[in-house]
N, C-alpha and C positions, 0 to 999 in steps of 0.2 A: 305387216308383221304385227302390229299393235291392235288390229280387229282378229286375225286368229289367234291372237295371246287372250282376248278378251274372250273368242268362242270358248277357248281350251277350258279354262277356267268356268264359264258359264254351265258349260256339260259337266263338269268335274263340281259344280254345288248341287247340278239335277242327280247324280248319283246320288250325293251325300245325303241330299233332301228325302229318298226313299230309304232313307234305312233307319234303323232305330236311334237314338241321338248319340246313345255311350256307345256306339259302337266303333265310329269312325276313331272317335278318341282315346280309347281303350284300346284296338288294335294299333293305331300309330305310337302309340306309350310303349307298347309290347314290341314292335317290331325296332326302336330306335333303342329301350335299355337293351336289351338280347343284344345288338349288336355291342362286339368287343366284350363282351360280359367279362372272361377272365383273362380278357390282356394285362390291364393292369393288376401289379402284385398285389396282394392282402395289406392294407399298410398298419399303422403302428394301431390304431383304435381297430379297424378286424384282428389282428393278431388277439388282444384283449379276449374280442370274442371269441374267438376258437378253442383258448387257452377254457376260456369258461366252460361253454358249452359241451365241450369233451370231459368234463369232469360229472361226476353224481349229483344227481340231489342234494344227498348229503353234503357232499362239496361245497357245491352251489350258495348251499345257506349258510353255511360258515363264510365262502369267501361274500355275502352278501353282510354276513356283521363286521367283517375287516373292512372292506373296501367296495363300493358302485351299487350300494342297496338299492337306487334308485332306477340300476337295469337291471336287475334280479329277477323278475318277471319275462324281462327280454331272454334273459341268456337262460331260463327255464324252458321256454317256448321254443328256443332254439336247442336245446337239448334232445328234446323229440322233436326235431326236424333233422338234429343231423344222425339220432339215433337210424333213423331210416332212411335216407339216401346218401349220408356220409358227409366227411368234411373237406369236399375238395372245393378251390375256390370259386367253383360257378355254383355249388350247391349251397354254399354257406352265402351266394348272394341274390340263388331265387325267390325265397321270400320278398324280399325286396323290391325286384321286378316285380310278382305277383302284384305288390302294396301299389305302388306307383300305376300300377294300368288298372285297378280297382279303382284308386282316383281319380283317375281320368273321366273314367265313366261314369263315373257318382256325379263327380264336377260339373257332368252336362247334364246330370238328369236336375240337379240343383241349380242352374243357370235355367234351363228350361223352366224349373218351375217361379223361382225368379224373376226372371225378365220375360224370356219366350227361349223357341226353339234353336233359335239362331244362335242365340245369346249363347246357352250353352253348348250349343256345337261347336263354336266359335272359341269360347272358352278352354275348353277339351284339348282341340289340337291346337291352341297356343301353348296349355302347360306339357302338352305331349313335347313340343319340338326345344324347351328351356335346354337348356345344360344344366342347369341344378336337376332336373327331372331324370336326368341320366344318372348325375355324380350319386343323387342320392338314391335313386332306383337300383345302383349297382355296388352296393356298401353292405355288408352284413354289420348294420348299427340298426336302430329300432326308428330313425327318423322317418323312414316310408310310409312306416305301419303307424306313426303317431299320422301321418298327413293323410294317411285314407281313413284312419279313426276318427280325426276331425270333420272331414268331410261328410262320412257318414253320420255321422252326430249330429250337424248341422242341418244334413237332409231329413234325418227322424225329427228332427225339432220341428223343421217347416210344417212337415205331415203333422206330426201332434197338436201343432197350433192351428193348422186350418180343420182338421176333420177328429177332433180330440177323443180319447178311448184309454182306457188304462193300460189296453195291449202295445199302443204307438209306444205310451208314456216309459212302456216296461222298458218297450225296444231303446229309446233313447237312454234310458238310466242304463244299459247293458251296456250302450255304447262308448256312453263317456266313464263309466265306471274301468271298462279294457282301456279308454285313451290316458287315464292316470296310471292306470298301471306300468302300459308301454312305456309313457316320457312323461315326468309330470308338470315339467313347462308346458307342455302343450293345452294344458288345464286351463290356462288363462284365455283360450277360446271362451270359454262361460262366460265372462266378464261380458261377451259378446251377447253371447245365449242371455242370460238377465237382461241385458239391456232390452233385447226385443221383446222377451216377456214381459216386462214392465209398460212398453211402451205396447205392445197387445192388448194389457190390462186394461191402459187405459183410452186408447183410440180404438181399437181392435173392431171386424164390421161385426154385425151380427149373425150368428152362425144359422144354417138352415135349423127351419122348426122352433128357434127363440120367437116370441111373439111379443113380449111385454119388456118394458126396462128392468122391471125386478129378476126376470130369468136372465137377464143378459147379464144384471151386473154378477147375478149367481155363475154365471157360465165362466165371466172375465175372473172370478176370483176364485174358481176351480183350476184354472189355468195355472195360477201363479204358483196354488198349494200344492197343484200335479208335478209339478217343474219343482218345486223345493224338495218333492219326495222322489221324485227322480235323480235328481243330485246326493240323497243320503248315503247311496253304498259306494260311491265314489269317495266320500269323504271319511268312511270306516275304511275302505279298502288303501286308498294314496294315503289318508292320516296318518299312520305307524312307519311308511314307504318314506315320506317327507321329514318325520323327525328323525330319522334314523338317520337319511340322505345328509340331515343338517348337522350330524355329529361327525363326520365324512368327510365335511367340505374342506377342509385344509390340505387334507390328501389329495383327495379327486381332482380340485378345479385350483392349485398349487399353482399353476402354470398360468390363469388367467389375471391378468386386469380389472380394476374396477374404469367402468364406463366410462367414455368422453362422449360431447359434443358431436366429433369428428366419426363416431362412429357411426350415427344413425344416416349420412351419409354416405358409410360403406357401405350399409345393409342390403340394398337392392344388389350390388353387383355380388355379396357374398351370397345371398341366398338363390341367382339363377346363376351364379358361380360363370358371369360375364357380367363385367359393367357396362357392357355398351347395349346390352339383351336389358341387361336389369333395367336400366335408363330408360328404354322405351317403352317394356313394361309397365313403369310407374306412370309414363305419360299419356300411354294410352288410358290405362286404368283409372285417371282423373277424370280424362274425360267420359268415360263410363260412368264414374260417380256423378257430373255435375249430370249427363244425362235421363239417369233413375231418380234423382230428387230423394224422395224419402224410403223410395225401394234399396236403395245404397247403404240402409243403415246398416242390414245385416253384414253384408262384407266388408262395408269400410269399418265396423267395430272389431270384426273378426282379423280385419289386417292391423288397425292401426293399437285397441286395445290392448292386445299381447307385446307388443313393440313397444309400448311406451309401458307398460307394466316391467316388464324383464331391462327393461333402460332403467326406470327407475330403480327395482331394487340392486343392478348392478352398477349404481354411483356412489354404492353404498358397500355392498358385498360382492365380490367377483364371480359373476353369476353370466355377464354378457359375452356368448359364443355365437357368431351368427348363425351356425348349422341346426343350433336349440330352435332357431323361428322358421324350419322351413316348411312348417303346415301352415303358414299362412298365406304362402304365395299363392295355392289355390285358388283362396276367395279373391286377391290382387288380379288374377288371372280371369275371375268372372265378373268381375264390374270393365277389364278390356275387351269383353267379350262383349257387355252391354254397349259399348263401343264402337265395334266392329259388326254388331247388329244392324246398327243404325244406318251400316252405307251400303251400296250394292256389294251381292257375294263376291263376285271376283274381285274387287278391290279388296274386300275383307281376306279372302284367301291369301289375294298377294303381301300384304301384311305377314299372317302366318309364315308363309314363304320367307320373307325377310329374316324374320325373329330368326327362321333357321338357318339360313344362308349366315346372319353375321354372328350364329353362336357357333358355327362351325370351327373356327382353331380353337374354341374351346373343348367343344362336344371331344377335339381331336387328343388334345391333350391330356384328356383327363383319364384317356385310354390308355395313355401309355404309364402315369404313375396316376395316386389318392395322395400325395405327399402335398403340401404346400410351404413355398412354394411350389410351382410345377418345373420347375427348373433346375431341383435341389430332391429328385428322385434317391432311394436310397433302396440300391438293390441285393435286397436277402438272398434269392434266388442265387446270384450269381457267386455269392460267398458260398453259400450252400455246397455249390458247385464245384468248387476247387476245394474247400473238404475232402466233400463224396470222391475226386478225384485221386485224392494224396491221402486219404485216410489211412492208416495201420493199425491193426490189432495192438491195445494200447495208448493208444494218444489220448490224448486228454484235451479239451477244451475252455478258455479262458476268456470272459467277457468284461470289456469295461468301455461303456460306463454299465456296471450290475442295472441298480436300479435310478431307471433310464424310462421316459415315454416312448423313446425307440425299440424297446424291446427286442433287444438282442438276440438273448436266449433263444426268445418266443418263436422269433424269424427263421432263424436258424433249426429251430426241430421242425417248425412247418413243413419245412421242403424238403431239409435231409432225410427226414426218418427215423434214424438211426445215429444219430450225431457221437464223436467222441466223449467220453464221459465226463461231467461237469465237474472238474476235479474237486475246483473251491465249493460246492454245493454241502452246507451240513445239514437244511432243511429245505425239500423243493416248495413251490410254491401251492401245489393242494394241500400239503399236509401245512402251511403255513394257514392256510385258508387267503390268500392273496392274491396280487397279480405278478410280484416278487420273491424272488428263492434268498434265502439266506444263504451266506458264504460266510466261510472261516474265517474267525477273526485272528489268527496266525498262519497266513498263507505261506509262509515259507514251510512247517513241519507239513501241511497238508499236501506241497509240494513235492515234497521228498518222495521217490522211487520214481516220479515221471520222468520219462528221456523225450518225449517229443509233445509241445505243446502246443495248439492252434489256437492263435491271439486273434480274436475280433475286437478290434475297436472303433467306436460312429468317427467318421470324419476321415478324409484324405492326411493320413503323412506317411511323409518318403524314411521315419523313424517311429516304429509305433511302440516299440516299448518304452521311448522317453513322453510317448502321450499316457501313460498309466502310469496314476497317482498312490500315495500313499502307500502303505506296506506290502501290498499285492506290486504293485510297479517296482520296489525295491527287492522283492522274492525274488520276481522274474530278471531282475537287469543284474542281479547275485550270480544266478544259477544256469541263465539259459545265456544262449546266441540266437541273431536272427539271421535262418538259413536261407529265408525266401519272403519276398515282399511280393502282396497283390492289392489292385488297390481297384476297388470297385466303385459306382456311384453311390457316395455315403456315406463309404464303409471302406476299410483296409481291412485281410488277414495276413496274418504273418507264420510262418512255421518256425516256432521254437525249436534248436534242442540242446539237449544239457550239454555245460560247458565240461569237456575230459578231466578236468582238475577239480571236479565234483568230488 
């Protein structure tokens, strides 16, 4: 059993071995997001998105001086995507897919050039089969598109530094100049890119056709100035993106933490969204490192500088999200590969195999909600649903908590449609330029004429009008009765209707 497990496997890397390197790893990225793409619902960060990108330009740029200047670019880009193929939730999460199976195959063409062939083969279909590869390949968020921007940046750099030309140098300034726009944590990849180009400078071999030390040192310190002028319209383009982002932050990232210790400990298992996946990862991927020696520099800077950049300034300012670092798993992914180079292919393959075997309850779960945790799913759809069901000409709808990262509202016009009219609404949220509608600050007059009211509120109670607070919970517990309770995962709705002695 154990010599035709080793055949299977043997024939199964003579295949792989004739085909181009991105290829295997690019179609296994494509064939694993694709699967389940819109099982799970839109959750609270896609809603965000949908909310945006269905709005104008105009919109756009107002709601980018209120709130999330720093995806403004995203949710532009995303405007003309879903201008033409619509916002349904496998359309608003193909880009995504796209990003993530572009990586794959960049990944191996930059381990190939890296280490060797293997190396990035190797690499490829280990980031193809993560569960973070899926969770964030099937998100309409801009994380995918920051993780194949980085990759490609990283591979323009290689090129630029081995075979140098103002045309490479353009391509990589194009490249990193779009990966600030997309995410701009993901910027701190450069910290990475400078290190090599300094250390090119000054070890760096001599390039074909230098003959003399003085062309060489000319060459080494054309290098540097070509990379410093490659990086300027990044830092005109993300400059105005990043102050802007920094006037923001108390809104935006309100929910976040300043860094601990204990964090950078989670990191591996948030970013392949398995800790037991992540763990092997890292352990593989050392050994990968101590393997390449000095060839390790570029991916171990590109894994570890971003991580200890964004820890540091989140000990400071509440900035550390693990989902901001998941363009770095890539390059984690191709120092395991320098790894998995090094032993016979079918052992290396049966590895691969593993990673995917034990990220499988997760791959599985993540299908079924994006909520975290995954056990505390909160299902719009199904509120939706018993609306749509008991709807009347007339009714009105009433959400609390309003402004909420669950997004309520948002949930609920998603799937309904057509939802009851928002009765507390005095200004929605485009014309606020926001991601939240303003409501009546005297709910009870705004109240007056409704007879049937459909209460969403987040969370399971068996009493949801004594869960609404404040003068909106006092209109409603005045005026209405509750005629019917449902109580869905996350969410309760309730049918109001006016008491007779109104």
């Amino acid at each position: 059993m154990g010599q035709l497990s080793e055949r299977s496997a043997g024939a199964a890397w003579e295949h792989l071995r004739r085909l181009p390197v991105w290829l295997p790893p690019a179609l296994l990225t494509l064939a694993v997001t694709v699967t389940g793409l819109g099982s799970a619902q839109l959750w609270r960060d896609e809603l965000a998105t949908w909310s945006a990108t269905t709005r104008s330009p105009g919109d756009l740029a107002r709601l980018a001086g209120t709130i999330d200047a720093a995806t403004g670019p995203y949710y532009l880009l995303m405007h003309g995507w879903t201008t033409v193929v619509g916002d349904s939730t496998v359309a608003l999460r193909v880009p995504a897919v796209l990003a993530m199976t572009v990586a794959a195959g960049l990944l191996a063409v930059l381990g190939a050039r890296l280490v060797d062939r293997r190396g990035g083969l190797f690499a490829g279909l280990l980031f193809a089969v993560l569960p973070g590869t899926s969770r964030y390949g099937q998100e309409a968020r801009p994380y995918a598109l920051a993780t194949m921007l980085a990759v490609l940046a990283t591979v323009l750099l290689v090129t630029a530094l081995r075979r140098p030309s103002w045309a490479r140098w353009a391509g990589y300034a194009v490249a990193v100049a779009a990966l600030g726009l997309i995410h701009l944590i993901a910027l701190t990849v450069l910290a990475a890119h400078a290190l090599v180009v300094l250390i090119a400078w000054w070890r760096g071999p001599i390039p074909a056709g230098v003959a003399s030390p003085v062309q060489l040192d000319a060459e080494r310190d054309r290098r540097v100035w070509r990379w410093l002028v490659a990086v300027v319209p990044v830092a005109l383009l993300a400059g105005p993106l990043l102050v802007k982002a920094r006037t923001q932050q108390s809104r935006q990232l309100n929910w976040v933490h300043l860094a601990r210790l204990d964090d950078l400990t989670a990191l591996p298992g948030g970013v392949a969204q398995s800790s037991v996946v992540g763990g092997l990862l890292v352990g593989v991927a050392a050994l990968g490192a101590a393997r390449l020696g000095r060839r390790a520099l570029l991916p171990v800077g590109a894994v570890l500088l971003p991580v200890l950049l964004l820890f540091a300034a989140g000990t400071v300012v509440p900035l550390w999200v693990p989902r901001y670092l998941v363009f770095v798993v890539p390059f984690a992914c191709l120092l395991a590969g320098a790894a998995l180079a090094a032993v016979a292919a079918p052992a290396a393959l049966v590895v691969v195999v593993l990673a995917g075997l034990l990220g499988l309850p997760d791959q599985t779960a993540l299908r079924r909600t994006h909520e975290w945790p995954r056990s505390a799913p909160v299902d719009y759809a199904g509120v939706a649903r018993v609306i749509g069901d008991g709807q009347r000409p007339g009714d009105a709808v009433v959400y609390s908590p309003r402004h909420s990262w669950l997004f309520l509202d948002l949930g609920i016009e998603y799937h309904l449609g057509d939802p009851p009219r928002d009765v507390l609404v005095t200004e929605d949220e485009v014309r606020r330029g926001d991601l939240w509608a303003a409501e009546c600050p005297q709910p009870a007059q705004c109240l007056a004429g409704t007879t049937r009211v459909w209460l969403v509120v987040s969370g399971r109670h068996a009493e949801p009008l004594a869960a609404v607070p404040g003068a909106k919970g006092d209109a409603l517990r005045t005026d209405f009765t509750v005629t019917q309770v449902w109580q869905r995962p996350g969410l309760t709705v309730a049918l109001l209707t006016s008491r007779p002695d109104r």
